[in-house]
MMTF fields as JSON, N, C-alpha, C and O atoms, coordinates in Angstrom:
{
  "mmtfVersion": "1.0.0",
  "mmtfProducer": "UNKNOWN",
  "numBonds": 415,
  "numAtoms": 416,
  "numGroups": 104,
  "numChains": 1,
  "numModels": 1,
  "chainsPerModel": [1],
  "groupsPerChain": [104],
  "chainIdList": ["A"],
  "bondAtomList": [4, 2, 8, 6, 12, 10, 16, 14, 20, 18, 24, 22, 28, 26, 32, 30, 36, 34, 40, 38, 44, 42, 48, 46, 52, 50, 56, 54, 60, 58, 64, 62, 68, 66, 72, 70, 76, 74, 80, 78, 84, 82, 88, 86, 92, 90, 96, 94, 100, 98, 104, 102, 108, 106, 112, 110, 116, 114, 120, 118, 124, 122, 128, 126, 132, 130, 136, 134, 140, 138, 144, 142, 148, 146, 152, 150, 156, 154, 160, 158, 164, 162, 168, 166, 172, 170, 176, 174, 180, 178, 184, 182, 188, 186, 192, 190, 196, 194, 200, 198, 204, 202, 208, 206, 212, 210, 216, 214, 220, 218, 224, 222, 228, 226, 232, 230, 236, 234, 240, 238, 244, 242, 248, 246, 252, 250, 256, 254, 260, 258, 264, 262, 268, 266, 272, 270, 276, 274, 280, 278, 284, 282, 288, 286, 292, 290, 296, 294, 300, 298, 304, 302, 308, 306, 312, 310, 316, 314, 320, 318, 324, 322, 328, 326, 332, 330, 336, 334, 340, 338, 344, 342, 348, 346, 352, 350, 356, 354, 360, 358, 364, 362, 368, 366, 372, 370, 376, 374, 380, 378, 384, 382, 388, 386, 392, 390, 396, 394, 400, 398, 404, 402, 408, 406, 412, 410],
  "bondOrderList": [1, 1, 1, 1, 1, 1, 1, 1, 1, 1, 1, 1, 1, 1, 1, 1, 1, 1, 1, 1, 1, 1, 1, 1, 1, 1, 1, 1, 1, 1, 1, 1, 1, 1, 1, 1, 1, 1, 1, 1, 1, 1, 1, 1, 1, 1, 1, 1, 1, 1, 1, 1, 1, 1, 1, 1, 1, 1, 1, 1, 1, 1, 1, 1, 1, 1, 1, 1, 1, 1, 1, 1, 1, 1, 1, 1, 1, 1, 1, 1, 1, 1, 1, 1, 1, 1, 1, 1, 1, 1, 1, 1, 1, 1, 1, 1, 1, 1, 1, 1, 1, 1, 1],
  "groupList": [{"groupName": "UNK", "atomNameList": ["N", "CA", "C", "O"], "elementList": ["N", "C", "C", "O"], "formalChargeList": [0, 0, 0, 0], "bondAtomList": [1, 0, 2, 1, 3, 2], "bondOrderList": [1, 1, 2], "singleLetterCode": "X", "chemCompType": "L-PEPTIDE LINKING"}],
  "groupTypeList": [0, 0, 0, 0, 0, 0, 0, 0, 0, 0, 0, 0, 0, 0, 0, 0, 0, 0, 0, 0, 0, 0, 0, 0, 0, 0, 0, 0, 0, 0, 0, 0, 0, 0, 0, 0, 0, 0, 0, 0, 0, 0, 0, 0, 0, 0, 0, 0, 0, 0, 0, 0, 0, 0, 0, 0, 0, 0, 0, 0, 0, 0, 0, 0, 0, 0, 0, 0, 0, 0, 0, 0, 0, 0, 0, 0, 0, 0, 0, 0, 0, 0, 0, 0, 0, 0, 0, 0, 0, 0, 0, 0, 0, 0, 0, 0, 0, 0, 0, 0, 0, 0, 0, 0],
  "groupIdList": [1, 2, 3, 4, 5, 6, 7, 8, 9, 10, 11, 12, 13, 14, 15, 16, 17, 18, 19, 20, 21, 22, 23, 24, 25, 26, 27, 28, 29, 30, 31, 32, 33, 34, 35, 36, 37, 38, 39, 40, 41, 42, 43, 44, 45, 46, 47, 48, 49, 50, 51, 52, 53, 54, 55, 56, 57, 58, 59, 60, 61, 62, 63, 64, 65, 66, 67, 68, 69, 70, 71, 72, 73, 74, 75, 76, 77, 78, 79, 80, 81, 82, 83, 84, 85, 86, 87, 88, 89, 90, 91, 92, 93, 94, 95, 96, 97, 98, 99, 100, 101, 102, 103, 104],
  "secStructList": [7, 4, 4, 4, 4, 4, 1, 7, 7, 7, 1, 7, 3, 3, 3, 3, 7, 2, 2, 2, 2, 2, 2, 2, 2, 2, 1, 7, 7, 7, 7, 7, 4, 4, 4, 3, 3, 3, 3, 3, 1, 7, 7, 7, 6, 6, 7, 3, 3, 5, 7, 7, 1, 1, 1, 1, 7, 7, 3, 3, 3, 3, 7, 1, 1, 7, 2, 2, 2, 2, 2, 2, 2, 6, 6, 7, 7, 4, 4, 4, 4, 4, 4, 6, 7, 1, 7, 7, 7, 7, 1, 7, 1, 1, 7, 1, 6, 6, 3, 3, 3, 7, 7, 7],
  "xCoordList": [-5.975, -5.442, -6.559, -6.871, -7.016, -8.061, -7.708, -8.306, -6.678, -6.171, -6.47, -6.783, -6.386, -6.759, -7.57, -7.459, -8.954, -10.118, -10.793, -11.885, -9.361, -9.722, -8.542, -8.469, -7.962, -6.953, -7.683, -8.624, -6.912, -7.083, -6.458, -5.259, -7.0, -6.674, -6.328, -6.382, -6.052, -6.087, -7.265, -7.983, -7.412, -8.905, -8.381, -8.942, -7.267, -7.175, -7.955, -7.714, -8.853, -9.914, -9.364, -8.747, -9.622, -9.671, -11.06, -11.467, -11.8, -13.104, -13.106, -12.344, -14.378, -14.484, -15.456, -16.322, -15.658, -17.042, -17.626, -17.025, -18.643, -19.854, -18.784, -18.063, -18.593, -17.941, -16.447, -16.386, -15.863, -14.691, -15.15, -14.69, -16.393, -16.917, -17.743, -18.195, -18.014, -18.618, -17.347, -17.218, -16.717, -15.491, -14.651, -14.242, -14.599, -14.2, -14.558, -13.871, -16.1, -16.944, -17.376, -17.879, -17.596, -18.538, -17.3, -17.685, -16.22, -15.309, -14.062, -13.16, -13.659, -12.928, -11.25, -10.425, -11.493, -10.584, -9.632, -10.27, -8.403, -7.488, -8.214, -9.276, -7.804, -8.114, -7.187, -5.977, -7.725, -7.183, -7.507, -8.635, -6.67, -6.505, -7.71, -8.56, -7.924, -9.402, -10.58, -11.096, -10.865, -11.866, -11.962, -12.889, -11.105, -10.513, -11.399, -11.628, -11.809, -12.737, -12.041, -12.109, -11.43, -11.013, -10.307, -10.382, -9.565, -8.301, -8.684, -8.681, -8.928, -9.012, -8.156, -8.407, -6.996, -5.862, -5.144, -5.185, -3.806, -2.102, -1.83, -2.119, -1.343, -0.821, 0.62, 0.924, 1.264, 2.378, 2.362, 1.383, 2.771, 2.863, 3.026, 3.755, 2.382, 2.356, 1.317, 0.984, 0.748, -0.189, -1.316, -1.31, -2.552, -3.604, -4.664, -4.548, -5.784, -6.366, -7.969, -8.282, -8.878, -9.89, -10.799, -10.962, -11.182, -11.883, -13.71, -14.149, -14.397, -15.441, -16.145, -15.696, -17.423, -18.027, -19.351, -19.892, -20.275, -21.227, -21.86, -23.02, -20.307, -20.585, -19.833, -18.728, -20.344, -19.768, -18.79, -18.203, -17.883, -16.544, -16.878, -17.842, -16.127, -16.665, -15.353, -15.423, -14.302, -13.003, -12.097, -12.44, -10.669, -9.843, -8.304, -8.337, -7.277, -6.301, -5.075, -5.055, -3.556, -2.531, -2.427, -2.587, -2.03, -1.721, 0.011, 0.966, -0.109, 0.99, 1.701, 2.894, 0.383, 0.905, 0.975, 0.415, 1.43, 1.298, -0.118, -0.688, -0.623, -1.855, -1.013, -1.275, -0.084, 0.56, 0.67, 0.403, 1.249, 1.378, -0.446, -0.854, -1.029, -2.188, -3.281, -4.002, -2.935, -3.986, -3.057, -3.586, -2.113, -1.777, -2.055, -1.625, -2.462, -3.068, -4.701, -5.346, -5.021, -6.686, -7.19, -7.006, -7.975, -8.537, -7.929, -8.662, -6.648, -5.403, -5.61, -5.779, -5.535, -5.143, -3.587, -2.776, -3.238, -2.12, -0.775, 0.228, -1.148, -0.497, 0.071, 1.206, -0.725, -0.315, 0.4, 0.835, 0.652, 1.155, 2.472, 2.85, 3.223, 4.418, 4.399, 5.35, 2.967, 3.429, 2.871, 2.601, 2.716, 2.238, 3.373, 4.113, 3.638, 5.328, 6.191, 6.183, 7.226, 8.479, 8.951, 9.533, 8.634, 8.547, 7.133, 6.531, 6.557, 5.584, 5.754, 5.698, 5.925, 6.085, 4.782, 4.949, 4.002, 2.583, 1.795, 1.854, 0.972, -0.223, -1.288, -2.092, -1.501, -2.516, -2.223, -1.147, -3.584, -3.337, -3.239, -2.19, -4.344, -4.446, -4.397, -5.361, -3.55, -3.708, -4.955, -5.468, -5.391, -6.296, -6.151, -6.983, -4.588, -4.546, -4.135, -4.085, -3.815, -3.986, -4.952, -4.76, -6.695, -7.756, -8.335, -8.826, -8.707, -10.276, -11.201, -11.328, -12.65, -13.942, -14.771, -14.732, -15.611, -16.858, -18.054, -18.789, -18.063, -19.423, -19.93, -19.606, -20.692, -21.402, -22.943, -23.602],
  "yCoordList": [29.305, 29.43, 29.787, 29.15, 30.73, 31.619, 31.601, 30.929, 32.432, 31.988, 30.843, 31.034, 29.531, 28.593, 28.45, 28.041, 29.052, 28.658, 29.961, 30.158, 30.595, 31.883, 31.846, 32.641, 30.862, 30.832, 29.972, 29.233, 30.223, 29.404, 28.189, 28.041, 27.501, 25.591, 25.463, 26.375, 24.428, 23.379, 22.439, 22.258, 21.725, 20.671, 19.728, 18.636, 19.834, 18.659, 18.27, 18.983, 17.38, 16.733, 15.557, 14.633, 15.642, 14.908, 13.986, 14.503, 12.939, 12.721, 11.713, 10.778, 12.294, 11.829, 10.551, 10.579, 9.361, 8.822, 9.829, 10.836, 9.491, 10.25, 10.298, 11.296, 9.302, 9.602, 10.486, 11.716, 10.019, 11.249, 12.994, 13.898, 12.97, 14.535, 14.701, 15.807, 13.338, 14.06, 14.581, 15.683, 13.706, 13.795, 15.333, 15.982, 15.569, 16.989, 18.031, 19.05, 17.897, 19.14, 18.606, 19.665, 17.986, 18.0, 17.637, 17.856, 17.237, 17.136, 17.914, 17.506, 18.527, 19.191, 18.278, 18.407, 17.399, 16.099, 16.397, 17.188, 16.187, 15.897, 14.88, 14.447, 14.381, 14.066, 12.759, 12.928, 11.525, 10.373, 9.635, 9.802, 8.678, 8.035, 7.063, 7.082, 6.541, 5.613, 5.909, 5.17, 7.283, 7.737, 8.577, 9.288, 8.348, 8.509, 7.459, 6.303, 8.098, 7.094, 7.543, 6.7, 8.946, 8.635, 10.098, 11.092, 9.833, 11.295, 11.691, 10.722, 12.626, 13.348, 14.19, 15.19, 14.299, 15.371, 14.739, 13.623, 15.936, 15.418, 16.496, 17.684, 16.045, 17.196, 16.417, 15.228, 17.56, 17.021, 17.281, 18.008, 17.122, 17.193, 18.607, 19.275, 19.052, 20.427, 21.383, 22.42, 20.996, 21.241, 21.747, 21.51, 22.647, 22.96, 22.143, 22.093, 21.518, 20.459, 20.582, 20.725, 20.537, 20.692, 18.96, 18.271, 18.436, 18.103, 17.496, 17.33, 17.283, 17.174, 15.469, 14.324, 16.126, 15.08, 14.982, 16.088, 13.834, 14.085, 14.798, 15.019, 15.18, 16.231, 17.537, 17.915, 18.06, 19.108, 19.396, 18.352, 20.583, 21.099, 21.374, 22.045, 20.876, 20.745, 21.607, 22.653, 21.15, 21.971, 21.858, 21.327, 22.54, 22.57, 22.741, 23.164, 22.351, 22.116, 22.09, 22.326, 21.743, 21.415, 20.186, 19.876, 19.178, 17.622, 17.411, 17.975, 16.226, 15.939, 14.824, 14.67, 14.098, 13.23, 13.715, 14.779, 13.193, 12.994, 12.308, 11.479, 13.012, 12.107, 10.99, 10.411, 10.508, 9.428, 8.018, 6.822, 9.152, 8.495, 7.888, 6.749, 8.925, 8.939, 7.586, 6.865, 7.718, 6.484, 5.046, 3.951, 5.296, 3.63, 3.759, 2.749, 4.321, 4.594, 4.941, 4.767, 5.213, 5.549, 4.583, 3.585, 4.499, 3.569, 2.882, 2.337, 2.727, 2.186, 3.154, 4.373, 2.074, 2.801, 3.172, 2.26, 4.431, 5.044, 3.634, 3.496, 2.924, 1.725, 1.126, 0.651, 1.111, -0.033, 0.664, 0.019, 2.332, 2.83, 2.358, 2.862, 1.664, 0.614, -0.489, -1.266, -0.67, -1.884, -1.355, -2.171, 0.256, 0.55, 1.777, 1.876, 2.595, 3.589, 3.214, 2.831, 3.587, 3.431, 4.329, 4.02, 6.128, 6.7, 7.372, 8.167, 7.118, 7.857, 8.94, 8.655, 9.964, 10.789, 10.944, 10.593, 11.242, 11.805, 10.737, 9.915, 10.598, 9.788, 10.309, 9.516, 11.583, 12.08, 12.593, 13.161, 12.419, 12.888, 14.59, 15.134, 15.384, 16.96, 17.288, 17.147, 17.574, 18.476, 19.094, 19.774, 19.037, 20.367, 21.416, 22.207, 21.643, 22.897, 23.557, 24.774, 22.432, 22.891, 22.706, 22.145, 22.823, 22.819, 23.492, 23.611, 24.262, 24.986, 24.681, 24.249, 24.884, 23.775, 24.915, 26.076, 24.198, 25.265, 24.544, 25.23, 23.192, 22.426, 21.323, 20.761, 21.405, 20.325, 20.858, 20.105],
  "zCoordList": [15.161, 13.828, 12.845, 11.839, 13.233, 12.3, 10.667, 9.827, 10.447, 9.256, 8.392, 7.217, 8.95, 8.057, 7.152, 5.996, 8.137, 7.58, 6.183, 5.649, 6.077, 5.383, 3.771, 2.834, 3.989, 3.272, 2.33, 2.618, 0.652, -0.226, -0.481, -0.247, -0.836, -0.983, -2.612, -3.436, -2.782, -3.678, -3.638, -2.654, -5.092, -4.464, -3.869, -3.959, -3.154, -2.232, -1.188, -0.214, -0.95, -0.192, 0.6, 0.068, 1.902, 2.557, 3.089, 4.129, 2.747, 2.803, 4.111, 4.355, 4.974, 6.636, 6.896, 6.021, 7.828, 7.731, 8.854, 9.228, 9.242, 10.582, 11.524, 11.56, 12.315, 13.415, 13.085, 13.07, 12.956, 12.295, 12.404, 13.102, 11.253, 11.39, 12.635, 12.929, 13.582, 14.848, 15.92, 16.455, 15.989, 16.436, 16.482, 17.445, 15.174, 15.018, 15.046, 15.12, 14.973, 15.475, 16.55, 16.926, 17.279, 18.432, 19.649, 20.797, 19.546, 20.408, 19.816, 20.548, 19.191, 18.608, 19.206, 20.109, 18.055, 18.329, 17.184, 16.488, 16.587, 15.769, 14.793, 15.24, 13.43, 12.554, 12.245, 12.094, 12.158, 12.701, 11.707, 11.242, 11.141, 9.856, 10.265, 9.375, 10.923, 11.004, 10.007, 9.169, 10.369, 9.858, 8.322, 7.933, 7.842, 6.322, 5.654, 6.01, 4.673, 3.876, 2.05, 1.155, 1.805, 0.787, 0.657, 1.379, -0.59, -0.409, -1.954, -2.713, -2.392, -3.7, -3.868, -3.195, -4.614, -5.002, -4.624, -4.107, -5.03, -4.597, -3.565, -3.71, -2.686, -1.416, -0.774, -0.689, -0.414, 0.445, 1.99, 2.159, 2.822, 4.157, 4.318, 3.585, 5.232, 5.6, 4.924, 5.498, 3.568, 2.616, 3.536, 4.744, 2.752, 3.596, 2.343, 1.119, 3.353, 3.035, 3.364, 4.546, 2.478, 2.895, 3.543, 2.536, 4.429, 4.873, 4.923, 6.061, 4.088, 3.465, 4.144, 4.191, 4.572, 5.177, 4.57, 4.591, 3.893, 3.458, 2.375, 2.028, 1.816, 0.227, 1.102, 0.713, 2.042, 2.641, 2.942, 3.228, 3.142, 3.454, 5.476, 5.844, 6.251, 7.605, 7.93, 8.576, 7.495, 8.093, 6.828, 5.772, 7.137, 6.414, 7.562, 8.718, 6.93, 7.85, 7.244, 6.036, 8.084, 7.444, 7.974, 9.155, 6.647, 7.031, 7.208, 6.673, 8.314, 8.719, 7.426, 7.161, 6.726, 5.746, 3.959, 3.697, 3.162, 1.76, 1.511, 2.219, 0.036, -0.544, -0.319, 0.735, -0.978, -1.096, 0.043, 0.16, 0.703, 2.47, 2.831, 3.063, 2.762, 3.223, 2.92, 3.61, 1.477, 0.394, 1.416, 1.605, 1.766, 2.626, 3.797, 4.354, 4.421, 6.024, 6.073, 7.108, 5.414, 5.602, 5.932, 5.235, 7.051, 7.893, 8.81, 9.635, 8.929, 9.675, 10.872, 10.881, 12.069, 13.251, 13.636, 13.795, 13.766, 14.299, 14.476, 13.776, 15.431, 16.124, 14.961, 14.996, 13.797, 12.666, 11.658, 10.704, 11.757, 10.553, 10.232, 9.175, 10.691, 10.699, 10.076, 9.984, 9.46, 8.636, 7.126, 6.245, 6.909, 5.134, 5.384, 4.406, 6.307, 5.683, 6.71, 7.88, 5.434, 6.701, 7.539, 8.579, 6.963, 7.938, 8.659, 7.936, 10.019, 10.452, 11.604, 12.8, 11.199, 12.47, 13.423, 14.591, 13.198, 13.483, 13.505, 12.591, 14.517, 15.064, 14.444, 13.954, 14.342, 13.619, 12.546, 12.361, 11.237, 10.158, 10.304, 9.959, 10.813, 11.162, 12.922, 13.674, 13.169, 14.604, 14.961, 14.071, 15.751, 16.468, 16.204, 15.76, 16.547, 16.781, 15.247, 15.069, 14.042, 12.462, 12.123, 11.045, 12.375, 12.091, 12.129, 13.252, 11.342, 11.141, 10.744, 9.598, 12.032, 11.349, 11.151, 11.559, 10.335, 9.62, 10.727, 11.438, 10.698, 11.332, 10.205, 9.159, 10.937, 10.044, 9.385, 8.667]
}
């Protein structure tokens, strides 16, 4: 999904800790509410989302959640998203395969 990483955003930010941005560049892993450390902007599900680790833009993507959704799951493991929404479809916040990484 080339496209992604070429397309224009919103300042919607998604902000990563270390492991999270190793995770996604160095294992090219999906994007997992654990490692959410903080959400800047309003976005809705399906939205394209930039990604920022360390000050830096590492990737950009489409999210499965709402800022909204999101600010009650950040840091929450998958397993527990059942006790902050009532609906969770998605285990992961960004797919793999909706990711485009720049690196680190």
């Amino acid at each position: 999904m080339k496209w992604l990483g070429f397309s224009p955003i919103s300042h919607a930010e998604i902000v990563v800790d270390d492991g999270a941005a190793n995770a996604l560049v160095n294992k090219q892993s999906s994007l997992l509410a654990t490692g959410i450390t903080e959400i800047h902007g309003d976005f809705e599900h399906g939205d394209l989302v930039s990604v920022i680790s360390n000050g830096k833009k590492i990737a950009q993507g489409l999210t499965n959640y709402s800022s909204d959704d999101l600010s009650k799951i950040k840091g929450v493991k998958s397993k527990d998203f059942g006790k902050y929404l009532k609906n969770f479809d998605y285990e992961v916040i960004i797919h793999r395969n909706n990711l485009f990484l720049f690196g680190l």
